[in-house]
LUMLUMMI-772721 format. One record per residue (C-alpha): x, y, z. Coordinates in steps of 0.02 Angstrom, whole numbers, plus 50000, padded with zeros to 5 digits. Example, Ala and Ser with C-alpha at 12.3 -4.5 7.8 and 13.67 -1.06 7.14 Angstrom:
LUMLUMMI-772721
506154977550390506844994750357
END
This chain:
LUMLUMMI-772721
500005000050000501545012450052502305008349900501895025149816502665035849920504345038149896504925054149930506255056350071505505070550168503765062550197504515043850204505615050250336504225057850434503575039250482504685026850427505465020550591507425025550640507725034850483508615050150479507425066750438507725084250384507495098550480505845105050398505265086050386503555090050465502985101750324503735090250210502015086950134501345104950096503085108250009502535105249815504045102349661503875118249562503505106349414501925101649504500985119249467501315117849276500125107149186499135090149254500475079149276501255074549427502505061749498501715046249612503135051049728502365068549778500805060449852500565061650039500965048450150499635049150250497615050350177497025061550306495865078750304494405088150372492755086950253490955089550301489875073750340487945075350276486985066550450486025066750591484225066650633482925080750672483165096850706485115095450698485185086350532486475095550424488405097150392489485091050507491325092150514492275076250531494195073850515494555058850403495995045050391496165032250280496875013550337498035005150210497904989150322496154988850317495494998350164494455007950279494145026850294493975032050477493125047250536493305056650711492585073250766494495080650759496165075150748496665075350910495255062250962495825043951029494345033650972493515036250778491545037550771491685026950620492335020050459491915017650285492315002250189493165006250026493504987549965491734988049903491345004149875491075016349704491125033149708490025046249639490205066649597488525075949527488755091049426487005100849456487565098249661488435109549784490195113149748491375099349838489885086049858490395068349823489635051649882490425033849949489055022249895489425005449992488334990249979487524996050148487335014750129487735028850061488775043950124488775061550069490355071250083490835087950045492425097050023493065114750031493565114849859493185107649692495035106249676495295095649856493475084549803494575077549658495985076149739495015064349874494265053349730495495051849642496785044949800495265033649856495325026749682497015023449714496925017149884495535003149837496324999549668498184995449780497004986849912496344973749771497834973649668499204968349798498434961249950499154970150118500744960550187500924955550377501494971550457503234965850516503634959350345502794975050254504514983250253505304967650149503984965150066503984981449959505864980449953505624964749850504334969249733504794987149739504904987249545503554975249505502314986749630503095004049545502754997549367500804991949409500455008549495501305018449363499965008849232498785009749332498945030649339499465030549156497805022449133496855036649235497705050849163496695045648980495035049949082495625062349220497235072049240498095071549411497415083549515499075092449633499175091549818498065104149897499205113750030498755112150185496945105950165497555084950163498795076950225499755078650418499895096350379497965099350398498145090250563498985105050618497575118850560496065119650690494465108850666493295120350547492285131050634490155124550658488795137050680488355126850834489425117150948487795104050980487815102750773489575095050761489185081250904488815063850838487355059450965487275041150877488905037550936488845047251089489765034451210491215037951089491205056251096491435055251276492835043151282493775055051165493345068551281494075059751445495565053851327495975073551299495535078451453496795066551540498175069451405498155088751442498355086051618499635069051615500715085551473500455099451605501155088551755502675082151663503145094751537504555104151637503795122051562503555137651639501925140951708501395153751592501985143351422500825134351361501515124351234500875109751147501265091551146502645092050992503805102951108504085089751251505205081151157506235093851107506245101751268506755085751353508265082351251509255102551277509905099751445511675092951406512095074951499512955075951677514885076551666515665058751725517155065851788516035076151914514815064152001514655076452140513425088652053511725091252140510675098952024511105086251892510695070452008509035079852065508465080851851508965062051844507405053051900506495066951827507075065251669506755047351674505055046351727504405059251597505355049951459504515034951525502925041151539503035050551356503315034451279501875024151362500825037351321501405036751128501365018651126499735018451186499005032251055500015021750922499235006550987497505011250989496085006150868496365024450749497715027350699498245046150788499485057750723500535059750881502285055150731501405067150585501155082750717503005084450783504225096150676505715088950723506165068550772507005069350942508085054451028506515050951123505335048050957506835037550885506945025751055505065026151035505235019450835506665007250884505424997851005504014997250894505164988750775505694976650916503954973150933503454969650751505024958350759504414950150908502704946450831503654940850667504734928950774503124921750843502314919550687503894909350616503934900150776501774896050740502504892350570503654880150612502654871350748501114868950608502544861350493502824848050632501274846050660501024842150486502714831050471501934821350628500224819550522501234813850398502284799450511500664793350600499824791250402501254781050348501244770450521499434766450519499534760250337500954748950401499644745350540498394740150427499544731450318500174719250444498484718550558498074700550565496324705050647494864712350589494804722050746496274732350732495804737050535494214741450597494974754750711496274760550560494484762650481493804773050609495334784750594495184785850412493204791850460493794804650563495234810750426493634811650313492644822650426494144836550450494124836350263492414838950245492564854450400493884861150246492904862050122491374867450225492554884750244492994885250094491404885850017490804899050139492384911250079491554907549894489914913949950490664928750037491544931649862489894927949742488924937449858490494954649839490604949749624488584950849614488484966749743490024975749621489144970249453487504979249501488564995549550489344994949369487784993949303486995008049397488555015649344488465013049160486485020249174487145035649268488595039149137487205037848982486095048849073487385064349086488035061348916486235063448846486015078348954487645085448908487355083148710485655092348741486505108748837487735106348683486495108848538485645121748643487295130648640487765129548467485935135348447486195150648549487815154448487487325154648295485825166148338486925179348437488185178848294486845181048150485765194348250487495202848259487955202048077486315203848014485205215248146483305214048121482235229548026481495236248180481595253548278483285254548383482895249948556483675261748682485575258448727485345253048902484055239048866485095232648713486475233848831485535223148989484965211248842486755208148805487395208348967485945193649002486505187348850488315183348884487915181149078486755165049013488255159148898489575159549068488315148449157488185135349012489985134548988490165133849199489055117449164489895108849010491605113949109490715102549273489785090449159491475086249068492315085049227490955072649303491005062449146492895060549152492765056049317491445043849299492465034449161494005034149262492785025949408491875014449302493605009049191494485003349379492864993849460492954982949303494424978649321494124973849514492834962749468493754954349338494984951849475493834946349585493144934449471494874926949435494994923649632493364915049640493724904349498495374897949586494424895249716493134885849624494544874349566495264873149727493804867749825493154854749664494874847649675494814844649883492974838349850493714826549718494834819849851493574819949987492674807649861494124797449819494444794650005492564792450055492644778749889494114770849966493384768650140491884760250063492774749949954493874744550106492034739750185491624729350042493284718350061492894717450229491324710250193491684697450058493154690550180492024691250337490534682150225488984675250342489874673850484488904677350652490034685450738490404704950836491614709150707490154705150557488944713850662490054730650669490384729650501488684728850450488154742150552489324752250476488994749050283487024754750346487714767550402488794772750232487194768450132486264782650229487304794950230487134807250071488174821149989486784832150038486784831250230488724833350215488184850550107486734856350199487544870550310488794873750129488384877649959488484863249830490154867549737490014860349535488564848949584488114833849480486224832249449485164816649453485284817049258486514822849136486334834548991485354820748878484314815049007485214798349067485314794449260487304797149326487194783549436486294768849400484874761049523485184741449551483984732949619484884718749719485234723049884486734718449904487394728649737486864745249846488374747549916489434746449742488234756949677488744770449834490654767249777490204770849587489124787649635490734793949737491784788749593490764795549469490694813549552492844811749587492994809949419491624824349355492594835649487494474833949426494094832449231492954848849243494464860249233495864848049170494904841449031493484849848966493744865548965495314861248844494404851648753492894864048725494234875948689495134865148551493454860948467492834879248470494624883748361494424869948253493414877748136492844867847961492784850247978493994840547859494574822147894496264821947956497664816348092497244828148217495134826648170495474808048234496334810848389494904824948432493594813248403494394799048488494524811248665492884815748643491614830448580491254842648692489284844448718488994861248630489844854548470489314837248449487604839448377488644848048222489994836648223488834820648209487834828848068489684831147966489984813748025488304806047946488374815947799490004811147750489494792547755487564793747652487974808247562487714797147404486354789647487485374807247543483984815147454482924829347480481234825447555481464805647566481264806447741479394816647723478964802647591479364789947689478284795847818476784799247697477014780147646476794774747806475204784747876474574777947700475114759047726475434750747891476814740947901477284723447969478384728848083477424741648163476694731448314478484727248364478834746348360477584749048464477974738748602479814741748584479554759848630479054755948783480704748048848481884760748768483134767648864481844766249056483494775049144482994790249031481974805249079481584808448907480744791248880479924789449011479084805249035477064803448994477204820848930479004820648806478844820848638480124809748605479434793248595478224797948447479794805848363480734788448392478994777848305479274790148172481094785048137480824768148141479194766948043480114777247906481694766647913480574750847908479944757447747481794762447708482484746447702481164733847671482534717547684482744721647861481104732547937481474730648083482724722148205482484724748381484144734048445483764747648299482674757848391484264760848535485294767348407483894778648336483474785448530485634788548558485364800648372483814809348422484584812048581486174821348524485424827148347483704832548434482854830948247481884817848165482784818547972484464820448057484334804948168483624793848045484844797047921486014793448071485214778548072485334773747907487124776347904487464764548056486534752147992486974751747793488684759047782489454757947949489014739947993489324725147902487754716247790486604705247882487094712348043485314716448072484734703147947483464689748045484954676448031486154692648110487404682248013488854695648039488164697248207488764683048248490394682948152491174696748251490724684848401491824674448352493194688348311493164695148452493514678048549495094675548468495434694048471495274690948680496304673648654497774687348580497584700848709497174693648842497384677248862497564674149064495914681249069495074668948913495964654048994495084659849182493454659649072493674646448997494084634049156492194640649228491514637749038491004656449027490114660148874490524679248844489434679248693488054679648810488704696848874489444706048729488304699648577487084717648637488744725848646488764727848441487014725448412486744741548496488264749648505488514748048679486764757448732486294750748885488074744748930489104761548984488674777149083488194790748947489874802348932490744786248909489444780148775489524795348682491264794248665491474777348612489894783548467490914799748420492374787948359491344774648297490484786348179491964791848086493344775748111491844762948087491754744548187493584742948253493084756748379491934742848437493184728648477494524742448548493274746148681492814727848709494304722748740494774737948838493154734848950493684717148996495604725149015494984737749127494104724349260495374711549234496034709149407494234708149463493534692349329495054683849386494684686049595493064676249556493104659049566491064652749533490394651649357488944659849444489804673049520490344680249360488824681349274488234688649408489724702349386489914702049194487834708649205488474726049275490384726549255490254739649137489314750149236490744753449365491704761449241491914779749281493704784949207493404787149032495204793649008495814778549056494694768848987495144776648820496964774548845496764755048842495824753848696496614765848575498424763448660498824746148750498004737448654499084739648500499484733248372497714733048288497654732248100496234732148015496894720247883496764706048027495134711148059494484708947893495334691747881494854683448040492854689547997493194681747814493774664547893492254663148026491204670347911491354653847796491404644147942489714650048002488974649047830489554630047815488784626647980487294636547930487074625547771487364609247866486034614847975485034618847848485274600047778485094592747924483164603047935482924596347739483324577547805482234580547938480604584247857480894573247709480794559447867479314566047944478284568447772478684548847723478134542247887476134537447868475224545348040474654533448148473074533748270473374524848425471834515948506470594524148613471004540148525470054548648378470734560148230470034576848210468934573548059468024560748173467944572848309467224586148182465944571148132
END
């Protein structure tokens, strides 16, 4: 904050032990003679000290009015305190300037400005015009360094500024470059601001009961008592004569003139009798400064003395002993919070030995506990954390709606002011042509035309008094409104890292909560059915992890980057098993789920958003495919998919085929329309958007499908199809756009006959992607295959559908956003990738039963889609597509010989059953004779 003033005489004034000229108390009403020739002036020439007497517009009643108050601005604080006069101990008030704006109106009294503060607003007035700028424009200062370089500890403020002298010096001399385009510097009043004014008396009130603040009347009082007491503690120890009344500043001096006693003469009387004299008014002078230094306003006991005696020095010296003291403690608070975190630290690392080599369930139950309580301090952290975000939403909101009023204000006077202008230029073209061209009428006598003129040019001083004040106000106004902008935007940039900061401790809070769970789980598969205390406690404790929720933890905090019951296209984020004893896994995957939201929110998407939004035109490429591959970002995906589609039925698209199709089919019903209909039904039931009575999507999905049915009359309809078309009228939100998205799954994307009623290449890749799994993963195929496991079961709705149904949405998407430009291989990357992924988990389970049970929701647990993504487009490599094609060319002429065998063995069969002649057994009757 003190980093503007930097010149020697006024430094010297208040900086403690430095040496100080003469003269150094009016060091701040001496201006450079530079300073009264033009607008500019040096940074350095400001006053150290804010301070000044300006009228206060208060009270109540019959003694509402002007008051005089003596002002003083806190660089610590950002406050601006105000006392009756300078001399008082205790201010009546203060003024927040960290979230203030401030306000001058032209058409009122000369000198008024106003403080508006998100509580109230004060009305100040000045002596001058000249000393009313000259306050706003060092309060914009003063808030601007306030936000711009957050006040240092006040023993380390010295070294502070000595570091970042430069950097400091070369904002502030921006920042003022900056104001000087809207408002020249206005120069130093003399002795109206600043220490010097401290020294003037208290402005004179037309009634001493006007000037008292009876609101803060217990104050006024104290100060009184505080002056009353100082007189008398200066009268009994200033060694003065009795008719000198001199002031406080002289003590000092006075003190220091008599010349030390001579050692070489102990004997002297006089000297030994001014000894303890001397000592207890030195004494007493500096508890008495220490104490007006001390107290809550800040006096001006340093800025009132001419001259900085031995005494003042001493008095500096141990003030800087005691910043150092309190610097020293704070190092030593330092240091003791780094042990304590060192000993944190230890006692982590020896209870996960602990747990590691527990042998009983008992003492990793108690490792548990600790781990609950970690959680909990966590939670108390982020609690704070999200209060200091409120406090800073609630300061953004409160300065946004003062811009605005701002902004209003500002077009206001510049309306007004273009007005008084044309009605100037008005006024001065008609004096100017009734000059050069005087109307045919008799001559008026000489002393009217004269008053008219004299009216005249009276009239034109007034309006240019106003554009001279409206010009001023304006430039002021721009100035104000140009540096709260910028404090907002700063503010804005703090709550944002602190956005990230708490997502990112919420993130871990998750990860820790997951981990704690999970632990509960093992504990609970190794425990098993066992009757026992230890099962009991354990159970009790995974009811009590099912109950708790996020929001009870949040209820006294606000939600940072929550995560809704649904996502953006209407899917649940967490799905809802049934089975009872799946609940708790389903816990672990919602706190997983929300980790993983939390830390790819700012590490991840906003990137990506940001590389898709410079991409500009789509053209297949390199870097197209490693876009798609990470993902589409929301906003662009609905165009991206339509480029994707295009490019594959472009020779396939015409212009109102989808309208015809639909025409054809209110004219004709189809076969396959019963099927449709009860297919729409069980589409997607985890999705909002299907299972509302009142969305409009399910009649857009019959549409689709009746109008591919006509489409492609070989196939109709296959049930799977109308997943695919509800994933493209989710993303696409149109009717043409997703069936043509469907249409260029189904006949250019996928094989032929994948959706024929054989699903001949259906079953094909089933048989690819077994010996694909043999390749890659063979520990895992041979596990399978030792508890027969038939994974066709599992992954043959994988490609029918395209894994809808299978993988949390943002994870689905992804997987669809590279399928629809690379084609099928996308498809066995992420198969493989998904049985990669749970590997370790397959192989812990040893029942055939058992991992059915798992392989039904496996895919469900997956959460980290960048990992996820890593496996399949990065592990497992090498993938050419040239063994692809070749192992479906070899099964696909090994199904179609087993197909026709089968087919043989059919012919054989009913050739058999037609030569056999159809016996009636006895007792029984045909149905002709039954019919008789």
């Amino acid at each position: 904050m003190e980093g503007m003033q930097e010149n020697p005489q006024e430094s010297s004034s208040f900086a403690p032990g430095s040496e100080e000229p003469t003269d150094s108390g009016r060091g701040s009403e001496v201006l450079p003679p530079e300073e009264s020739e033009g607008c500019a002036r040096p940074v350095e020439t400001t006053p150290k000290k804010l301070c000044g007497y300006l009228s206060k517009f208060g009270g109540k009643g019959p003694i509402r009015g002007w008051k005089s108050r003596w002002f003083f601005y806190d660089e610590n604080k950002c406050h601006l305190y105000y006392s009756r006069t300078a001399q008082d101990a205790n201010p009546l008030d203060s003024i927040d300037l960290s979230s203030a704006v401030f306000d001058c109106k032209a058409d009122a009294e000369e000198g008024t400005f106003e403080i508006k503060t998100p509580g109230r607003i004060i009305t100040l007035k000045a002596t001058t015009k000249q000393v009313m700028l000259y306050w706003l424009q060092q309060l914009q200062m003063k808030r601007w360094e306030f936000h711009n370089s957050p006040p240092a500890p006040s023993a380390t403020l010295d070294a502070a500024l000595a570091g970042n002298g430069p950097t400091l010096r070369l904002e502030l001399e921006q920042e003022e470059a900056e104001l000087e385009e809207f408002l020249c510097p206005v120069k130093t009043p003399t002795g109206l601001v600043g220490v010097a004014a401290a020294l003037q008396p208290a402005p004179a009130m037309p009634l001493a009961l006007q000037n008292i603040s009876l609101k803060h009347l217990g104050t006024e009082i104290q100060n009184t008592m505080y002056n009353i007491r100082g007189n008398k503690q200066s009268q009994g120890t200033g060694h003065r004569p009795p008719g000198e009344d001199s002031p406080l500043i002289g003590e000092p001096q006075r003190e220091e003139q008599p010349s030390p006693p001579d050692p070489s003469a102990p004997g002297k009387g006089p000297a030994d009798s001014l000894k303890p004299t001397l000592k207890s008014s030195l004494t007493t002078n500096l508890i008495q400064k220490a104490k007006r230094q001390n107290n809550t306003f800040p006096l001006f006991a340093e800025g009132l003395t001419r001259n900085r005696t031995a005494q003042e020095k001493a008095l500096a010296l141990e003030q800087q002993v005691l910043m150092l003291t309190k610097e020293l403690k704070s190092q030593k608070e330092l240091v003791r919070i780094l042990h304590k975190a060192l000993e944190a630290a230890q006692q982590e690392k020896r209870a996960s030995s602990a747990y590691l080599a527990a042998a009983e369930d008992k003492d990793r139950l108690e490792l548990v506990r600790h781990k609950v309580r970690q959680i909990a301090d966590l939670g108390r952290r982020v609690e704070a954390l999200e209060q200091e975000r409120e406090i800073l939403t609630q300061t953004a909101s409160l300065l946004e709606q003062q811009v605005q009023e701002l902004q209003q204000h500002v077009q206001l006077l510049m309306e007004k002011n273009q007005a008084k202008q044309q009605v100037i230029c008005m006024l001065s073209e008609k004096v100017t042509q009734d000059f050069l061209h005087p109307p045919n009428q008799p001559p008026e006598p000489s002393d009217a035309a004269d008053r008219d003129f004299l009216s005249q040019q009276e009239k034109m001083e007034h309006l240019k008094d106003d554009i001279e004040a409206y010009r001023t106000q304006n430039h002021f106004l721009n100035s104000e409104i140009h540096q709260v902008t910028k404090i907002w935007r700063r503010v804005a940039e703090k709550e944002k890292a602190l956005l990230m900061k708490c997502a990112y401790l919420q993130a871990k809070n998750c990860q820790v909560e997951s981990k704690y769970l999970a632990g509960l789980r093992r504990l609970q598969e190794a425990v098993g059915n066992e009757a026992s205390e230890c099962s009991e406690l354990l159970r009790q404790l995974i009811q009590e992890a099912l109950q708790w929720e996020a929001s009870d933890a949040s209820a006294d905090g606000v939600e940072l980057s929550p995560i809704s019951e649904y996502d953006e296209y209407g899917f649940l984020t967490v799905p809802n098993y049934e089975v009872e004893d799946l609940k708790l896994l389903a816990k672990i995957q919602a706190l997983e789920v929300r980790s993983h939201h939390l830390l790819a929110h700012e590490a991840v998407e906003r990137p990506l958003r940001d590389r898709w939004a410079a991409l500009g035109e789509l053209t297949p490429s390199v870097e197209l495919k490693q876009l798609l591959r990470a993902g589409v970002s929301c906003e662009h995906r609905p165009r991206v998919w339509r480029w994707l589609v295009h490019l594959r039925i472009q020779h396939l698209q015409a212009p109102g085929r989808y309208q015809e199709l639909l025409s054809r089919g209110q004219a004709c019903k189809h076969p396959a329309a019963r099927q449709i209909e009860l297919d729409l039904n069980r589409t997607f039931p985890n999705n909002k958007h299907f299972t509302c009575p009142t969305s409009s999507f399910p009649d857009k999905l019959r549409r689709v499908l009746l109008a591919f049915s006509w489409q492609n009359p070989s196939i109709g309809y296959c049930q799977g199809l109308n997943r695919l078309a509800a994933i493209a009228l989710l993303v696409l939100d149109e009717e043409e756009s997703a069936f043509w998205c469907l249409v260029a799954i189904v006949e250019t994307i996928m094989p032929a006959d994948y959706y024929s009623k054989t699903l001949t290449a259906s079953q094909v890749d089933q048989r690819v992607l077994q010996d694909l799994l043999s390749e890659k993963l063979p520990r895992l195929m041979a596990h399978l295959g030792q508890h027969r496991v038939d994974l066709s079961f599992i992954t043959f709705n994988w490609f029918l559908v395209v894994f809808a149904d299978s993988l949390i949405s943002n994870i689905l998407l992804q997987v669809w956003d590279a399928f629809l430009y690379e084609g099928t291989k996308v498809l066995f990357r992420y198969a493989l990738a998904i049985f990669k992924y749970n590997e370790e988990e397959i192989l812990r389970l040893q029942d055939s039963l058992e991992i059915y049970q798992y392989l039904r929701f496996f895919t469900k647990t997956i959460c980290n889609s960048g990992k996820l993504r890593n496996i399949a487009f990065n592990d497992m490599n090498p993938f050419p597509m040239k063994q692809l094609q070749q192992l479906r060319t070899v099964h696909r002429e090994r199904l179609e010989a087993e197909l026709r065998e089968l087919e043989q063995f059919k012919a054989e069969y009913l050739e058999t059953r037609a030569s056999l002649v159809p016996v009636v057994p006895e007792g029984c009757t045909s149905e002709d004779e039954g019919e008789a």
